[in-house]
VEXTIKOL-278398 format. One record per residue: residue number from 1; chain; x, y, z of N, C-alpha, C, O, CB in turn. Coordinates in steps of 0.02 Angstrom, whole numbers, plus 50000, padded with zeros to 5 digits. Atoms other than C-alpha are relative to their C-alpha. Glycine has a CB too. Layout:
! VEXTIKOL-278398
(rec NUM,"A",(X,Y,Z),(X,Y,Z),(X,Y,Z),(X,Y,Z),(X,Y,Z))
...
//
This chain:
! VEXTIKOL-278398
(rec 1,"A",(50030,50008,50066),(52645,52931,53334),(50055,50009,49948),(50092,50058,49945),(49942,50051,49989))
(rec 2,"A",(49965,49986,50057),(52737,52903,53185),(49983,50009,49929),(49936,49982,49901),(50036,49963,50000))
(rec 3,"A",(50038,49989,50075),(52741,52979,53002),(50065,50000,49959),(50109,50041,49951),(49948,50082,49988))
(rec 4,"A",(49938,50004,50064),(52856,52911,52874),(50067,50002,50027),(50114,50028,49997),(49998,50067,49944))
(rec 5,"A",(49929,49984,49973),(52999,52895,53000),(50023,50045,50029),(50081,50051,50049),(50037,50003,49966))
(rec 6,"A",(50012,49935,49952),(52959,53047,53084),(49959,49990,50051),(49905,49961,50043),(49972,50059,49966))
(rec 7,"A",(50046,50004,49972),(52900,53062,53237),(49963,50045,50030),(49990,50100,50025),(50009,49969,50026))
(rec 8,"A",(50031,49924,49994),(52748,53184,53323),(50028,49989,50086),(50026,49935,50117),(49890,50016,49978))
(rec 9,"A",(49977,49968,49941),(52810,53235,53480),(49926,50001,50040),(49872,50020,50016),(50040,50079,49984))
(rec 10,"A",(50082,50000,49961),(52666,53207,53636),(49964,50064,49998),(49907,50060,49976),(50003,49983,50085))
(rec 11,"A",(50001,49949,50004),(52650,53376,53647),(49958,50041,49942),(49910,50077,49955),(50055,50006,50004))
(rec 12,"A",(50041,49994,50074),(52596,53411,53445),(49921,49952,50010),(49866,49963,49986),(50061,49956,49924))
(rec 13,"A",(50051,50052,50019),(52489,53259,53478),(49927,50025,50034),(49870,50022,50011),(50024,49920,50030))
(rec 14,"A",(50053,49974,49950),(52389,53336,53625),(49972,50063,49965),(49911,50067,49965),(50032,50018,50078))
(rec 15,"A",(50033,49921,50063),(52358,53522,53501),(49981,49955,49961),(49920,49960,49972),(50062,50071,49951))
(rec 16,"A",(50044,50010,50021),(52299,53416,53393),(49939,49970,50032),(49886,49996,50014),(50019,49979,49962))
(rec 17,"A",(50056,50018,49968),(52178,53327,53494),(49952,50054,50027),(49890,50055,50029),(50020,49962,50049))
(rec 18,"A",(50050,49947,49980),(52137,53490,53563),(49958,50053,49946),(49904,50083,49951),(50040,50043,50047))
(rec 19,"A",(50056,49983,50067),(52087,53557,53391),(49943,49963,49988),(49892,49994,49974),(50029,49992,49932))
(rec 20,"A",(50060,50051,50012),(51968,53420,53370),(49959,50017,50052),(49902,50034,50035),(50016,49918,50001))
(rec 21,"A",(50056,49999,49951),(51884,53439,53540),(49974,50070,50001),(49916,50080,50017),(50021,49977,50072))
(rec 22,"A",(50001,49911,50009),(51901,53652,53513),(49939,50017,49957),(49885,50043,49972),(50076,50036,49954))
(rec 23,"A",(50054,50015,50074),(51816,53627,53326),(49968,49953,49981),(49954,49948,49921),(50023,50001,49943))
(rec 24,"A",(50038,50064,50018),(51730,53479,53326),(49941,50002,49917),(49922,49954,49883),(49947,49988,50080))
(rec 25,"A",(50043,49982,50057),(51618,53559,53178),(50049,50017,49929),(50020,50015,49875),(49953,50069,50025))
(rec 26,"A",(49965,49971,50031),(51762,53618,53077),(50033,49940,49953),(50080,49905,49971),(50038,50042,50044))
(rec 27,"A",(49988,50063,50019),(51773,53492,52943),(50073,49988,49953),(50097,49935,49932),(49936,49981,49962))
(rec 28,"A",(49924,49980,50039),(51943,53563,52851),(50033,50053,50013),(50018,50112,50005),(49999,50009,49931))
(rec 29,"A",(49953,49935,49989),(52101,53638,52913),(50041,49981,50015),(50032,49923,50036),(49990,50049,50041))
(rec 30,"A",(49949,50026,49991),(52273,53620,52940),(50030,50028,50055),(50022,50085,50078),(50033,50000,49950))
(rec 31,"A",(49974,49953,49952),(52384,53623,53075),(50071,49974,49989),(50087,49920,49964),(49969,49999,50081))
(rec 32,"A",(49935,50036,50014),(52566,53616,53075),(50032,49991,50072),(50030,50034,50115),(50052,50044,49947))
(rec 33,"A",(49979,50032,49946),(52656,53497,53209),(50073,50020,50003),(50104,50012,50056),(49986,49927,49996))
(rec 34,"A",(49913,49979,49999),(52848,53565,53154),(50030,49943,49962),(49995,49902,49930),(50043,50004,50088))
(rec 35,"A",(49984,50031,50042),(52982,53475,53078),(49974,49983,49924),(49978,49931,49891),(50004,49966,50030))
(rec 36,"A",(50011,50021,50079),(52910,53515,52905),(49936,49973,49997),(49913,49979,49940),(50052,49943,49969))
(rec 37,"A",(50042,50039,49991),(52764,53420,52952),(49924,50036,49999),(49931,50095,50014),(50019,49966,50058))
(rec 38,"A",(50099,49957,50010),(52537,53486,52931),(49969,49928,50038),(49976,49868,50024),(49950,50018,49876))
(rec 39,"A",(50072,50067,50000),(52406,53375,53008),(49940,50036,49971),(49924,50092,49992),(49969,49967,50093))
(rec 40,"A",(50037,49987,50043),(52275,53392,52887),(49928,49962,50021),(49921,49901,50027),(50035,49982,49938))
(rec 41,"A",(50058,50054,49979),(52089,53357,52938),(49938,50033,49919),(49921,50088,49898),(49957,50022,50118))
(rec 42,"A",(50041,49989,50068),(51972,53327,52769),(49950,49964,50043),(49958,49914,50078),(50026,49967,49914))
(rec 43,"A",(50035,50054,49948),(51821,53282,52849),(49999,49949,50033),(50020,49971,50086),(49970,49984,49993))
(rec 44,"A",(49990,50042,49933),(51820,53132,52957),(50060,49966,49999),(50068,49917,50035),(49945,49948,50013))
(rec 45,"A",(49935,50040,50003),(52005,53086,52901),(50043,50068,50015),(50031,50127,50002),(50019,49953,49917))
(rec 46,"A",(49941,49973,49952),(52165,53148,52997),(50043,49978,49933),(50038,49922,49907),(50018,49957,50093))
(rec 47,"A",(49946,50030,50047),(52307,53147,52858),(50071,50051,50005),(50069,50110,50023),(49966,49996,49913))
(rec 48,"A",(49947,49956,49991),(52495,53203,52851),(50029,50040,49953),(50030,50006,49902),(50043,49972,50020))
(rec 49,"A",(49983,49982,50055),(52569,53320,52735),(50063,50045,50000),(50078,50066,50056),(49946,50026,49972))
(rec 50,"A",(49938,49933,49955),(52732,53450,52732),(49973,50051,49976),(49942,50064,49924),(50096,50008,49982))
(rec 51,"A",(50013,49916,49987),(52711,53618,52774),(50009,50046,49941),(50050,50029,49898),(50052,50030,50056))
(rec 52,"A",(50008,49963,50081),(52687,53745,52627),(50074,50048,50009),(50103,50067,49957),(49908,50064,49986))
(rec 53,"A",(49980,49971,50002),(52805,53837,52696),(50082,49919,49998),(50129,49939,49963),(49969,50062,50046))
(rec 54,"A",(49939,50046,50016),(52954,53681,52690),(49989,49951,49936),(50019,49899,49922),(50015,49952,50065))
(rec 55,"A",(50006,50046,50078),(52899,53611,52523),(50056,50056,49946),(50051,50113,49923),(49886,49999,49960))
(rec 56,"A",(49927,49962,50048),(53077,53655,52420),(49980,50025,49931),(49948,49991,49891),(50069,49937,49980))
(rec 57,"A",(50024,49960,50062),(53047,53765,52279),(50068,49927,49952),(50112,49892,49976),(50024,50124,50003))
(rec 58,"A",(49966,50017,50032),(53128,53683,52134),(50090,50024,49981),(50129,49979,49966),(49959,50004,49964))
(rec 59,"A",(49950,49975,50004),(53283,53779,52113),(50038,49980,50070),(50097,49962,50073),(49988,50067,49984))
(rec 60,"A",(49965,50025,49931),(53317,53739,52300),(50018,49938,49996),(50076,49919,49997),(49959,50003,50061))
(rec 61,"A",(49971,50054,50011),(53294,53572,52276),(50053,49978,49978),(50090,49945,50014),(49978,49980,49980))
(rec 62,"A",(49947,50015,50061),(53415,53551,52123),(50071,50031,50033),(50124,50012,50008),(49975,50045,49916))
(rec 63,"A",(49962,49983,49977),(53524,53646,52233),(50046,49973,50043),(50104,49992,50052),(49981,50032,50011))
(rec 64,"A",(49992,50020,49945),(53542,53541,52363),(50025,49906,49987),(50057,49864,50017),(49927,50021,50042))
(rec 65,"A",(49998,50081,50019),(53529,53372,52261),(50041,50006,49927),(50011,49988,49876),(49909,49958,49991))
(rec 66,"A",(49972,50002,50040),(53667,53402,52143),(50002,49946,49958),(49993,49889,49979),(50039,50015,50017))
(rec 67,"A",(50012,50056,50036),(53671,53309,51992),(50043,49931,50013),(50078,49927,50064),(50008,50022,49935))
(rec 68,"A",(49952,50065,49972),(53757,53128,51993),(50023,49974,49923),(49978,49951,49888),(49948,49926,50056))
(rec 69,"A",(49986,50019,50086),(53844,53085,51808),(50038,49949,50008),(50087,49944,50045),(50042,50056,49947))
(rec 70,"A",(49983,50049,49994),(53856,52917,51762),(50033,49988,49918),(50015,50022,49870),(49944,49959,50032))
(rec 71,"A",(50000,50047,50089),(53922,52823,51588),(49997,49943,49999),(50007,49904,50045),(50061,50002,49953))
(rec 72,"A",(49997,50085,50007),(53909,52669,51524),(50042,50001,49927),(50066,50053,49904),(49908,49951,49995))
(rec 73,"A",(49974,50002,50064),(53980,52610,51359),(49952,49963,49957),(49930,49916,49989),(50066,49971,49999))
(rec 74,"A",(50035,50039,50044),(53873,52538,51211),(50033,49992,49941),(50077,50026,49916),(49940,50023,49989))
(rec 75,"A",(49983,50034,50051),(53895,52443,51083),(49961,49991,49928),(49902,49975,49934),(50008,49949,50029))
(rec 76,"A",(50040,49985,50049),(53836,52454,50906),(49990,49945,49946),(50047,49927,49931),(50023,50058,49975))
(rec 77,"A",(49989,50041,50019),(53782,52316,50788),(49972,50006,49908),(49955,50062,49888),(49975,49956,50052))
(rec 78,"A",(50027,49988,50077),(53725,52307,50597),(49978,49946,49995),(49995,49890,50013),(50045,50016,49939))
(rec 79,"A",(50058,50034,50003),(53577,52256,50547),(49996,49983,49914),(49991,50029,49874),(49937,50046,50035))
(rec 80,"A",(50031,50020,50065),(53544,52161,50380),(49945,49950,49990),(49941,49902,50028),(50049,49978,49963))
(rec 81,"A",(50059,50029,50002),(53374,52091,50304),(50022,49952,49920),(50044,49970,49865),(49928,50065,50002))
(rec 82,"A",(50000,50041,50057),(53374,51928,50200),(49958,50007,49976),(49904,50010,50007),(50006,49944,50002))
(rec 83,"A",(50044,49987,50033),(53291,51954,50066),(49947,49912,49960),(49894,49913,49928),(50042,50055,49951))
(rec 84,"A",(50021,50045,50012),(53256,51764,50031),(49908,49986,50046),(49891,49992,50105),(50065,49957,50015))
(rec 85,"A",(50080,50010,49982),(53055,51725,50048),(50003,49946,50053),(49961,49948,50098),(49948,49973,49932))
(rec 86,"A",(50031,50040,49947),(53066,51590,50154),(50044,49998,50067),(50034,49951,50107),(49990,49928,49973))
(rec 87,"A",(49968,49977,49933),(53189,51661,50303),(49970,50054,50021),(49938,50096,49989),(50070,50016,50000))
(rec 88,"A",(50028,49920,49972),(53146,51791,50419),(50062,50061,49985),(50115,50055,49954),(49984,49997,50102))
(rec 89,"A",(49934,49943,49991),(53252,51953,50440),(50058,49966,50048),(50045,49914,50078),(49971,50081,50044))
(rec 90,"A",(49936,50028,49971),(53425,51916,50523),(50018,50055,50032),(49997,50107,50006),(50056,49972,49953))
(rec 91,"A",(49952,49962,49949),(53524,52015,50657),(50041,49970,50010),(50047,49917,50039),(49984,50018,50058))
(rec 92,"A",(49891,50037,49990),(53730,52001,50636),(50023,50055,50044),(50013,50115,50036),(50074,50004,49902))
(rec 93,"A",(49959,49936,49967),(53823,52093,50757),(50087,49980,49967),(50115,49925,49961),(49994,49999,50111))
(rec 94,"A",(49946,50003,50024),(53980,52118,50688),(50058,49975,50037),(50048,49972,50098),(50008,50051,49980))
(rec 95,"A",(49969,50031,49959),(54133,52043,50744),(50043,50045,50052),(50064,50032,50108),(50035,49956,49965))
(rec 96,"A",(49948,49930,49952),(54232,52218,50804),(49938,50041,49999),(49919,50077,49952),(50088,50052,49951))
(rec 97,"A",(50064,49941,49990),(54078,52309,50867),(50026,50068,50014),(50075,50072,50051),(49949,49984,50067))
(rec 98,"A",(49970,49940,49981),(54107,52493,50876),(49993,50026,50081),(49937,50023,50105),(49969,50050,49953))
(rec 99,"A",(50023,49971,49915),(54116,52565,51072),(49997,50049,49987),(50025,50066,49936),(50041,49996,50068))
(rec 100,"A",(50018,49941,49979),(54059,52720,51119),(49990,50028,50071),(49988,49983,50114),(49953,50004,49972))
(rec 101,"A",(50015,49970,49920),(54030,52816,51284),(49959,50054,49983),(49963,50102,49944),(50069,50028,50050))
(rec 102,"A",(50048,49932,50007),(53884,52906,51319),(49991,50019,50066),(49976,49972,50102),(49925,49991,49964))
(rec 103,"A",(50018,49967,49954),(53861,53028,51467),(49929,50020,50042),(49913,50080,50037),(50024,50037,49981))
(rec 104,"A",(50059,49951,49988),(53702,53069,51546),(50013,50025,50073),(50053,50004,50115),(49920,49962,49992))
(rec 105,"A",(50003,49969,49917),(53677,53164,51704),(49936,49992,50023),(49892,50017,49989),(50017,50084,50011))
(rec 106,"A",(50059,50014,49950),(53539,53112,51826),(49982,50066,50064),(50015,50093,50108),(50027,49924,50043))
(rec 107,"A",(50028,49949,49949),(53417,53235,51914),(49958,49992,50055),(49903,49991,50027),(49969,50039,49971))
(rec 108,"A",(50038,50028,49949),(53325,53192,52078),(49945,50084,49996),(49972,50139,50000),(50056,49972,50086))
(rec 109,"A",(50040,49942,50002),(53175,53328,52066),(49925,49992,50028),(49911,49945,50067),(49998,50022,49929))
(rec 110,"A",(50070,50019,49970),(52981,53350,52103),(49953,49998,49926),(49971,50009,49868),(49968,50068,50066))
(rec 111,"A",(50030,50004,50043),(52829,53321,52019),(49980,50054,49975),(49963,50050,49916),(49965,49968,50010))
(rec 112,"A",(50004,49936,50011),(52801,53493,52011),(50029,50036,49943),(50002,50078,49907),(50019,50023,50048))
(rec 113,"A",(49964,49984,50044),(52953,53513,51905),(49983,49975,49936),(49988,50007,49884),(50056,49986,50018))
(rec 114,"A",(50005,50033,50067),(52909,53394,51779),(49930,49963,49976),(49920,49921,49932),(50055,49949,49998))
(rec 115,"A",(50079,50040,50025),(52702,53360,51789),(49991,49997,49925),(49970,49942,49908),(49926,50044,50028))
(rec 116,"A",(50015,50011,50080),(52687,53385,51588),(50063,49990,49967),(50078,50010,49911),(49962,50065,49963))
(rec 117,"A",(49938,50058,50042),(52847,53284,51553),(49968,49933,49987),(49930,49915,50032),(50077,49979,50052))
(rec 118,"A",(50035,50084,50013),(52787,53098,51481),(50046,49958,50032),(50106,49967,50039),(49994,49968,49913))
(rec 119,"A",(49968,50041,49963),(52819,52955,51574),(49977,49932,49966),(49915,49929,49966),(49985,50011,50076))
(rec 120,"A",(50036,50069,49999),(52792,52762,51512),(50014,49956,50033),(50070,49933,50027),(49998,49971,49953))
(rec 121,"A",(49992,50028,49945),(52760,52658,51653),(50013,49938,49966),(49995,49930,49907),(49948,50007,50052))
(rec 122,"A",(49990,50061,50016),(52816,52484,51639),(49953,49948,49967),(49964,49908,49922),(50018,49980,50049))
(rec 123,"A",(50084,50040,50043),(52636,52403,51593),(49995,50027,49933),(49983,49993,49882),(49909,50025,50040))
(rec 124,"A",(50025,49978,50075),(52614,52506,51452),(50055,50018,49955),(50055,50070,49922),(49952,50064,50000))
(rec 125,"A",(49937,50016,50039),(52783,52458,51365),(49947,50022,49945),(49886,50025,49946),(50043,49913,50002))
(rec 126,"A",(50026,49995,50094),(52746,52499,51170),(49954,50062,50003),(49965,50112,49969),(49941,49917,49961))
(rec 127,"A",(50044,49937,49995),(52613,52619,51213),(50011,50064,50009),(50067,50078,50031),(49965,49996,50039))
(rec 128,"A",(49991,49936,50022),(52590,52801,51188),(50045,50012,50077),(50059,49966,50115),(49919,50048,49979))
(rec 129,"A",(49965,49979,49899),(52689,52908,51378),(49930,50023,50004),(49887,50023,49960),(50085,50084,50029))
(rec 130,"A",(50057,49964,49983),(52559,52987,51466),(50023,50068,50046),(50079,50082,50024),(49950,49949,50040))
(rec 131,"A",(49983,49937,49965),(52587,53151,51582),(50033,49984,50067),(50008,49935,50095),(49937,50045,50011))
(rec 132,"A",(49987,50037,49933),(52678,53124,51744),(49935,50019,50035),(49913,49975,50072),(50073,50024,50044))
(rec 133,"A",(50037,49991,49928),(52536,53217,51847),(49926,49969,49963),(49872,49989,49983),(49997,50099,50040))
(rec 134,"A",(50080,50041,50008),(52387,53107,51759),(50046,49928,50014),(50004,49886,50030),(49943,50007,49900))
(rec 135,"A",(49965,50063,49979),(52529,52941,51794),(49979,50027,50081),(49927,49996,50095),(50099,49987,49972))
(rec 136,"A",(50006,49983,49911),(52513,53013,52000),(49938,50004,49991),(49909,49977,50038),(50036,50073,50044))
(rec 137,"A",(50066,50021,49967),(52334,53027,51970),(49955,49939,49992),(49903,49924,50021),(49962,50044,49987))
(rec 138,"A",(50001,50076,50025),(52319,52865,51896),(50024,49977,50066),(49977,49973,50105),(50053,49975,49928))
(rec 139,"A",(49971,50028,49948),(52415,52802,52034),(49966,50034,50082),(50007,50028,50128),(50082,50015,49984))
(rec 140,"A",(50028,49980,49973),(52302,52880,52158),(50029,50047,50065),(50010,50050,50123),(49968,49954,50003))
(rec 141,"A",(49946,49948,49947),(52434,53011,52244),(49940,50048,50009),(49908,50065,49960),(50086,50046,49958))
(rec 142,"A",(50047,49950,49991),(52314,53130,52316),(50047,50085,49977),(50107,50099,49975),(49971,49990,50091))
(rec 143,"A",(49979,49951,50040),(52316,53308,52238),(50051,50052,50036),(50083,50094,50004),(49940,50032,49973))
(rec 144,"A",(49970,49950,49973),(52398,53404,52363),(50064,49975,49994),(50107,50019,49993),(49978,50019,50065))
(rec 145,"A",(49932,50041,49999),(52552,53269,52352),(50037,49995,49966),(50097,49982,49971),(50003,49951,50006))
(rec 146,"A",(49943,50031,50057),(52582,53253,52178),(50053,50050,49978),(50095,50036,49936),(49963,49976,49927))
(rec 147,"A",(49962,49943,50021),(52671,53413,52163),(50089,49998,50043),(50145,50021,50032),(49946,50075,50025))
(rec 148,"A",(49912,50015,49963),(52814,53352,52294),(50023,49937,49994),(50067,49916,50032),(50009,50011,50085))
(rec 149,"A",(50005,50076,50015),(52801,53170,52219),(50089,49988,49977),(50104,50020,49926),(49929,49980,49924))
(rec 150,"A",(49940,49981,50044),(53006,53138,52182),(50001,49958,49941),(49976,49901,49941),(50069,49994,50036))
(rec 151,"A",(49976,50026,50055),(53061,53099,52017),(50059,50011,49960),(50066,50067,49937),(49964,50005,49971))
(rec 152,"A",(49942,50023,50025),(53227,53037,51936),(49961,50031,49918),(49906,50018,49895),(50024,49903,50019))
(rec 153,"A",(49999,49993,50055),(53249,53123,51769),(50084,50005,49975),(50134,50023,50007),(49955,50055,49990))
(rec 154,"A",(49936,49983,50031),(53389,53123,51642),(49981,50047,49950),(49926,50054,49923),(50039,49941,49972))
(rec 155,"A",(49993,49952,50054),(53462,53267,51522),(50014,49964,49932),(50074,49977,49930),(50056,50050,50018))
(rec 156,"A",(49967,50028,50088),(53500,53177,51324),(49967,50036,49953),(49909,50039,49932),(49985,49913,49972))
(rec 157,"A",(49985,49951,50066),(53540,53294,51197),(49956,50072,50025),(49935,50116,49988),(49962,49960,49911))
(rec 158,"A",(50039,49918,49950),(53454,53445,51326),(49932,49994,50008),(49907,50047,50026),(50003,50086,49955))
(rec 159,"A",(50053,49989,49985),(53276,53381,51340),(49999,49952,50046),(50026,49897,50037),(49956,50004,49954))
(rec 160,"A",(50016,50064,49942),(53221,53291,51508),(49960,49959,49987),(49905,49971,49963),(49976,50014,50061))
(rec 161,"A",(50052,50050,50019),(53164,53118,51499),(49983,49974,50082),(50036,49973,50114),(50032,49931,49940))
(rec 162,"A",(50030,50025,49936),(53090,53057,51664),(50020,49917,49973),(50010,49882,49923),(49902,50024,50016))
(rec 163,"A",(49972,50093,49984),(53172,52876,51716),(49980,49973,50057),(49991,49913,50064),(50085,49984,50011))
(rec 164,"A",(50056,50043,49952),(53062,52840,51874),(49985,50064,50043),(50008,50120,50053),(50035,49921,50054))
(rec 165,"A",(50031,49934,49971),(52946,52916,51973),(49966,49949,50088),(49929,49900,50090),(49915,50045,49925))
(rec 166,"A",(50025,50036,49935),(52917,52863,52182),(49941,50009,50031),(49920,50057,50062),(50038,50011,50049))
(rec 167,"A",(50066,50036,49988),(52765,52777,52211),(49989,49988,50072),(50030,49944,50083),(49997,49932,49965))
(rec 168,"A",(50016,50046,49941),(52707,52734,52399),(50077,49982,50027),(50076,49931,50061),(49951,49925,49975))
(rec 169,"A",(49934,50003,49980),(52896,52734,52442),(50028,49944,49941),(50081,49932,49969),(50006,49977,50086))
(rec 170,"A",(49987,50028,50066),(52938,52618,52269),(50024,50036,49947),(49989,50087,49945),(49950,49975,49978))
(rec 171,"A",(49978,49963,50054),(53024,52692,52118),(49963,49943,49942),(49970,49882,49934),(50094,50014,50001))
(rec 172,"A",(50023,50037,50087),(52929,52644,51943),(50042,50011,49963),(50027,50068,49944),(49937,50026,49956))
(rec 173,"A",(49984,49981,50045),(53042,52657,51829),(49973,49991,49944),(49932,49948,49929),(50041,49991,50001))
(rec 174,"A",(50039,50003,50089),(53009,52707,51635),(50015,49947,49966),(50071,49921,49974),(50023,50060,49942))
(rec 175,"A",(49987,50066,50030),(52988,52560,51525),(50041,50024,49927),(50029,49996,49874),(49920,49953,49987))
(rec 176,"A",(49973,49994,50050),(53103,52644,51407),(50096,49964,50047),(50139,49924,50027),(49981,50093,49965))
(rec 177,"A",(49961,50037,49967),(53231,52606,51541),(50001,49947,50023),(49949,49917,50010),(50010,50017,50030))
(rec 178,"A",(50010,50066,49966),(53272,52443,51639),(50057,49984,50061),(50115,49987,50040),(50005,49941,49941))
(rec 179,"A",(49947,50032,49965),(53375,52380,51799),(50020,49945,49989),(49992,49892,49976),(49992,49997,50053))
(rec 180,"A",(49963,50100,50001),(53497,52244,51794),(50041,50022,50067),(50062,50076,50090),(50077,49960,49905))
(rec 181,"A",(49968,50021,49953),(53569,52165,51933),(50088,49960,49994),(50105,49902,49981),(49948,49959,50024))
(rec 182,"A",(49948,50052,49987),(53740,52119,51952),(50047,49974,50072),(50044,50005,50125),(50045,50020,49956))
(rec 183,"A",(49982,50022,49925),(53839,52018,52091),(50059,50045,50000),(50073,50060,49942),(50017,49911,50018))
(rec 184,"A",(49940,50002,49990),(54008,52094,52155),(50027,50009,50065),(50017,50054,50106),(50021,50037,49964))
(rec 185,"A",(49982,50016,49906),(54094,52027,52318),(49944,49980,50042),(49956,49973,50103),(50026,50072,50045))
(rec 186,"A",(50053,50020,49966),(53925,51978,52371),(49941,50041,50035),(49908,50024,50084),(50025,49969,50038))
(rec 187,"A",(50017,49973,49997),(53842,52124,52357),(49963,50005,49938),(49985,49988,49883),(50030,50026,50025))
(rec 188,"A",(50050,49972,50076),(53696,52183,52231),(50023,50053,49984),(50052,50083,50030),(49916,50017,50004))
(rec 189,"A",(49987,49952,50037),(53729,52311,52123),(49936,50014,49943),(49926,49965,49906),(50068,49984,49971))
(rec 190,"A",(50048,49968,50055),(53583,52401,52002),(50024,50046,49976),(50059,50089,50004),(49937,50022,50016))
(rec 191,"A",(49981,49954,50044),(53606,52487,51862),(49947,50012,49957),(49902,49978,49931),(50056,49982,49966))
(rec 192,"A",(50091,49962,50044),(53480,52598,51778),(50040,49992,49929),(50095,50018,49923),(49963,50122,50023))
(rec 193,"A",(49988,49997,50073),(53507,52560,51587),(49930,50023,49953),(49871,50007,49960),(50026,49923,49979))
(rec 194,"A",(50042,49985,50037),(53431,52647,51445),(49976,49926,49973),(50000,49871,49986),(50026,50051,49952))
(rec 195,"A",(50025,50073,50038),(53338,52514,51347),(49987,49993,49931),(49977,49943,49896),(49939,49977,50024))
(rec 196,"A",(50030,50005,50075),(53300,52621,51180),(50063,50075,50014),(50069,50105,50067),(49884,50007,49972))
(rec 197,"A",(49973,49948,50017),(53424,52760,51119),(49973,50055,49959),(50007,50104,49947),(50044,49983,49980))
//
């Protein structure tokens, strides 16, 4: 039997079976198979979950998943509005744009760490953020899950902004961010770019 690339050992598989035939009445309880791993019975569904006792406290985590600091460089442009009635506004970028380098540092963490951080998922570009742990219950992560759900946050100017959060094995990223693709040697390359400063 396999779970997420893990597998249960015959052995785990047969204790659980023998819980079921043991308790047949017993409509919720957990058992743990090892490797981190619970089989979880909610009434008539068998589900997998990790062990309370191997779910990484936050500090462990962060410990373990040191940060990763990237830069990019941006570019800055000036904006002037014609004031003539029958043009629209205009955007000139200047001809010597100023460069800059900005730093952020990237955090791989849980949902736990950051459930009442805002997140805006890609659909609801323009729209208000919403909470990460009502985005996971929106997204129908069951409740015991969303607390070890991972999520990519960055530090700018010392407050965390959440830049994607993994879905069903998928990363959403925030629609304040965006990937681009580029080729080199014939390889893909993604790059997480802010999208709004």
């Amino acid at each position: 039997m396999k779970m997420k690339g893990h597998s249960l050992p015959y052995d785990q598989l047969q204790r659980v079976c023998q819980q079921l035939m043991d308790y047949p009445d017993h409509q919720k309880w957990t058992l743990n198979v090892g490797k981190g791993w619970n089989v979880i019975r909610e009434g008539g569904t068998l589900d997998f979950g990790l062990a309370s006792s191997d779910v990484v406290s936050d500090a462990d985590f962060e410990k373990k998943n040191p940060p990763t600091v990237l830069s990019w460089t941006t570019t800055t442009t000036t904006t002037t509005t014609n004031h003539q009635a029958d043009l629209p506004d205009a955007i000139q970028i200047t001809k010597s744009p100023q460069m800059t380098t900005a730093t952020t540092e990237f955090f791989l963490s849980t949902g736990r760490h950051g459930s009442t951080w805002l997140f805006t998922p890609p659909w609801r570009s323009g729209h208000s953020p919403v909470k990460v742990k009502d985005f996971l219950r929106g997204q129908k992560i069951p409740l015991h899950l969303r607390k070890s759900t991972p999520l990519i946050y960055a530090t700018t100017g010392g407050n965390p902004t959440v830049v994607a959060i993994l879905v069903e094995g998928k990363w959403i990223v925030d629609a304040h961010f965006g990937l681009e693709q580029q080729q080199a040697g014939g390889e893909t390359i993604q790059i997480l770019l802010p999208t709004e400063l």
